[in-house]
C-alpha positions as CSV (number, residue, x, y, z in Angstrom):
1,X,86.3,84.9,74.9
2,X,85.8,87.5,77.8
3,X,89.0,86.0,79.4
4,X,90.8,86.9,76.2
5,X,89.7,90.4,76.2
6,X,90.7,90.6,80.0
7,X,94.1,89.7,79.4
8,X,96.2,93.0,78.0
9,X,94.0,95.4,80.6
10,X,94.6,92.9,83.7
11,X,98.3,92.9,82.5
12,X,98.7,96.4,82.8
13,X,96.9,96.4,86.2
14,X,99.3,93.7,87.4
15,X,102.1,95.6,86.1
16,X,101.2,99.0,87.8
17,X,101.2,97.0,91.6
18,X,104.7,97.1,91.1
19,X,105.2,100.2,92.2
20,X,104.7,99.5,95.4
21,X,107.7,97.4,95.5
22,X,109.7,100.9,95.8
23,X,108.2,101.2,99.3
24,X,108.0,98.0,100.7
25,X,110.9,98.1,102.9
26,X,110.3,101.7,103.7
27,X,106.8,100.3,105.1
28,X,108.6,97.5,106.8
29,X,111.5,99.8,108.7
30,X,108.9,102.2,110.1
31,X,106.9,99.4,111.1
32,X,109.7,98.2,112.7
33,X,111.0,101.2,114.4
34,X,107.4,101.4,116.0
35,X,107.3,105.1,113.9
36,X,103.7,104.8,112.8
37,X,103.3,108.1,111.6
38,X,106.3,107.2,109.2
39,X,104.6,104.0,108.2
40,X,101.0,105.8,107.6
41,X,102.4,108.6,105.6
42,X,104.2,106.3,103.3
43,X,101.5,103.9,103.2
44,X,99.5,106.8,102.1
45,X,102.1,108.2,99.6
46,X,102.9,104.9,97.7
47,X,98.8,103.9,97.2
48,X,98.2,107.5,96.0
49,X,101.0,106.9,93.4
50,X,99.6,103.8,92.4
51,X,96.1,104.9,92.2
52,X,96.8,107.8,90.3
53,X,98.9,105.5,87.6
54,X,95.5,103.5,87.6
55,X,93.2,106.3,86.7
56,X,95.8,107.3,84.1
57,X,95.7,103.6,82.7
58,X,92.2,103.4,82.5
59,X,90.7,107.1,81.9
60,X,88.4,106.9,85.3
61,X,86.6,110.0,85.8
62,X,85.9,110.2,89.7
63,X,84.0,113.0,91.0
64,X,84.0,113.3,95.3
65,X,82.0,115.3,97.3
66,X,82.1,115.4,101.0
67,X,86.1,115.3,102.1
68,X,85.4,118.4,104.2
69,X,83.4,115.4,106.4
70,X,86.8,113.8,107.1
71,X,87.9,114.1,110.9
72,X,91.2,115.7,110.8
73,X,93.1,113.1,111.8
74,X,93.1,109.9,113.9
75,X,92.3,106.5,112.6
76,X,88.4,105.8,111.4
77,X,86.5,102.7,110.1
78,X,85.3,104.1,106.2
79,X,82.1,101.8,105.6
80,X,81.0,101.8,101.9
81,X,78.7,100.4,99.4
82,X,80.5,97.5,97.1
83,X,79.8,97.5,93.5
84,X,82.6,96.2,92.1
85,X,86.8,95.9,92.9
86,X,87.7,98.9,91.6
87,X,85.7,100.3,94.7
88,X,89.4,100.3,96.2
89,X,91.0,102.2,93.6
90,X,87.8,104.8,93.9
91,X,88.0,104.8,97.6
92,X,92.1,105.6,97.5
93,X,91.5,108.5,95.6
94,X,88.3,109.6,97.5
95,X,90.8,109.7,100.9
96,X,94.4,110.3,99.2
97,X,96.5,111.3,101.7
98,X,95.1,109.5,104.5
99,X,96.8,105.7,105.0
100,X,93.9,103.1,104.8
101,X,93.6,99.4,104.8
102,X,91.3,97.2,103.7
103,X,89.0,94.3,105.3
104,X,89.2,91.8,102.8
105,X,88.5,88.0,101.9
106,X,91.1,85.6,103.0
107,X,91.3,84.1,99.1
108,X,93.2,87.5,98.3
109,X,95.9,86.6,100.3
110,X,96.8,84.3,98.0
111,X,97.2,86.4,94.8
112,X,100.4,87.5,93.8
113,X,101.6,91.3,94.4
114,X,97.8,92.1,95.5
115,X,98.0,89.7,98.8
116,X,101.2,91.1,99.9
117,X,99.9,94.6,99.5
118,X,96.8,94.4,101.1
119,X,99.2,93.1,104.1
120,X,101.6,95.8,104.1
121,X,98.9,98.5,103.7
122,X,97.5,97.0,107.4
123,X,94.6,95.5,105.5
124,X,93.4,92.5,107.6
125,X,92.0,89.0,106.0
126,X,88.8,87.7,106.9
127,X,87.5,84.1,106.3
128,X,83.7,83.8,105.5
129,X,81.4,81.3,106.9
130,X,83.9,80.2,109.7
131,X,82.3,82.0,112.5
132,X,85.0,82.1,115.3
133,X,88.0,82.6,112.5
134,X,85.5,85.9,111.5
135,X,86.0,86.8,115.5
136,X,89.5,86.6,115.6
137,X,90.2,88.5,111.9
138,X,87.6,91.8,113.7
139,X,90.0,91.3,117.0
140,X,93.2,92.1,114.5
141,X,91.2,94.5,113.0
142,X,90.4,96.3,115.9
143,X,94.0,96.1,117.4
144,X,95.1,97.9,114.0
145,X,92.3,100.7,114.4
146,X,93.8,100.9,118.2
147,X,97.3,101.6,116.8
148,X,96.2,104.2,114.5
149,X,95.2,102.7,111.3
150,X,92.7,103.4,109.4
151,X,90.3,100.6,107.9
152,X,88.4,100.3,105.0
153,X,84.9,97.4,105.3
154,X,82.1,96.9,102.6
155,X,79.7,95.4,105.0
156,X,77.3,93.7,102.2
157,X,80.1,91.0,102.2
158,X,80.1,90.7,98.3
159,X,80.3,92.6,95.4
160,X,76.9,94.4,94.2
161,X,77.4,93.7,90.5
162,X,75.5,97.2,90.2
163,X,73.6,99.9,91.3
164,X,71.0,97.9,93.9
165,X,73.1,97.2,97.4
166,X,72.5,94.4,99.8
167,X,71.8,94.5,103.6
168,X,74.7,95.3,105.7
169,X,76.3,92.6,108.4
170,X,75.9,94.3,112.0
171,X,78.7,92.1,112.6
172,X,81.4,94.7,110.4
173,X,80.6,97.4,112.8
174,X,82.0,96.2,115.8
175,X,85.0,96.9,113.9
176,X,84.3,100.6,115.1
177,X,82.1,100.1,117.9
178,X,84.8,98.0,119.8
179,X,88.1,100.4,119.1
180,X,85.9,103.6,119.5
181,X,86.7,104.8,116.7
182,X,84.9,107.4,113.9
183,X,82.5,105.6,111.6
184,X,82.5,107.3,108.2
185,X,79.6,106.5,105.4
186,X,81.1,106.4,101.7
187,X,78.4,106.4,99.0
188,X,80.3,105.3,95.5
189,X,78.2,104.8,92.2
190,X,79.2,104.0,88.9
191,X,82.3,101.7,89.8
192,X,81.0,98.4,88.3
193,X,81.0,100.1,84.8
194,X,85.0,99.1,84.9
195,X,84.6,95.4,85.2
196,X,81.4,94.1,86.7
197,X,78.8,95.1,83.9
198,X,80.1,93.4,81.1
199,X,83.3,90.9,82.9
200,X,85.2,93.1,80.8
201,X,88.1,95.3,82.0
202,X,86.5,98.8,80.5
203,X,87.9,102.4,80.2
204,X,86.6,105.5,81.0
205,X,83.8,105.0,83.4
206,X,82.3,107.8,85.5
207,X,82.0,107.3,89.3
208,X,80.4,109.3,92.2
209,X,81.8,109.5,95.4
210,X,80.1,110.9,98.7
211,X,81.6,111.3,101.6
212,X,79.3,111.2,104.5
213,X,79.6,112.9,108.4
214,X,81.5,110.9,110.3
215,X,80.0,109.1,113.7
216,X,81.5,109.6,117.0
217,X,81.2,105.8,118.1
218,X,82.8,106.8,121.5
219,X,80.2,108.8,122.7
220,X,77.0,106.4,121.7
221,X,75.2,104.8,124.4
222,X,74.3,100.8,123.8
223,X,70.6,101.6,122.4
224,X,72.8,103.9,119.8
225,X,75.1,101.7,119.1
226,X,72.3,98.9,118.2
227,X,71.2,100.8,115.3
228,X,73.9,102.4,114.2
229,X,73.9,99.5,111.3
230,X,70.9,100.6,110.4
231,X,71.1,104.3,110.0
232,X,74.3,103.8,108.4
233,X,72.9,101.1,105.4
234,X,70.3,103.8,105.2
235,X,72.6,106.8,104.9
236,X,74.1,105.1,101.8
237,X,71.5,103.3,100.2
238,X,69.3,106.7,100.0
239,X,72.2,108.6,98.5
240,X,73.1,105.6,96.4
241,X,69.5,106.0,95.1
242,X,69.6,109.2,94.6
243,X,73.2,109.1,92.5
244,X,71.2,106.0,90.2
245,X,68.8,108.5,89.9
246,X,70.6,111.4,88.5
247,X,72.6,108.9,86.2
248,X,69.7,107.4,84.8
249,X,68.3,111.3,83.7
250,X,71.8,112.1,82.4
251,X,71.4,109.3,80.1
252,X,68.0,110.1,78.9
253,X,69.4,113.2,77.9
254,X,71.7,111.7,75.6
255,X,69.1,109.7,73.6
């Protein structure tokens, strides 16, 4: 029954990818050329007009705090909580008009539109529990970060399904740590209302995004850089707390 109810929202969220068919060879001539600020500033341009059609579609209601935290230009390595997929509608709008890409399951590849986008956006594929195909998809990762990209990595691995986050893989930051580039935390609460909560495709949710300092991963020394994972989970995962928090008072107030 669910998959019934699914069908005329996913429809309209399949549809709406199409716009990025405007842009693909755009993407593909600056790549090309070797103009990667071209290719970045479309890149950027197209997923903001797509994630703005998305909000539209689906009344989201995104509140983000922090973008004065964003370095002013240069590629980073965003590392966020996951609650549910439309994280990466939340986290294009959060950093619209910066080009980002996202680390993502090798099963995504697969899916029509969505695969070829991830792609052409610089995201990179990653295949779980295959330890030296993990390596090599962090190596491409890393040689995007080096050309200027911008990635995107949820280091629990999985969707949350909620408000209580897993541990973070210290593997995802070597991402970072290896290309010397910014690390910057993302806190985002509120995003599995869409889909997650009920497996239903739901309008109007209200999510929370906070943008954290960003880390200078060139200047850490290796004692640093051994705990960065842990400062970072527990950067987010305090603020995440804090966001349940206040969302579990605002709704006590309605009763």
């Amino acid at each position: 029954m669910k998959l019934f109810r699914n069908i005329p929202n996913g429809i309209k969220l399949f549809r709406s990818v199409g716009i990025f068919n405007y842009y693909l060879k755009d993407i593909e001539a600056a790549r090309i050329a070797g103009d990667t600020d071209k290719e970045r500033e479309i890149i950027a341009y197209a997923t903001g007009l797509w994630v703005n059609r998305v909000i539209d579609i689906f009344d989201l209601h995104i509140n983000v705090e922090g973008r004065e935290n964003l370095p002013e230009d240069g590629p980073c390595v965003f590392i966020s909580n996951h609650e549910g997929y439309a994280d990466i509608v939340v986290l294009f709008k959060a950093l619209e008009g910066r080009q980002i890409g996202f680390i993502a399951k090798d099963s995504l590849e697969k899916v029509p539109y969505f695969g070829k986008w991830i792609r052409a956006i610089r995201g990179v594929f990653i295949k779980r529990g295959n330890t030296r195909d993990a390596l090599k998809s962090i190596q491409a990762g890393v040689d995007v970060l080096k050309q200027g990209f911008s990635l995107v990595i949820f280091p629990e691995g999985t969707r949350s399904h909620g408000p209580k986050m897993g541990s973070f893989k210290a593997g995802s930051f070597k991402l970072a740590t290896k290309s010397k580039v910014p690390i910057v935390p993302v806190t985002i609460n509120g995003t599995y209302h869409m889909f997650e909560e009920r497996e239903v495709i739901t309008g109007g949710a209200h999510v929370d995004v906070i943008i954290h300092p960003a880390i200078d991963t060139a200047s850490l020394d290796r004692h640093q850089i051994a705990n960065i994972t842990h400062e970072v989970e527990n950067t987010i995962r305090e603020t995440l707390d804090r966001l349940v928090g206040e969302e579990s008072a605002k709704m006590k107030e309605k009763e």
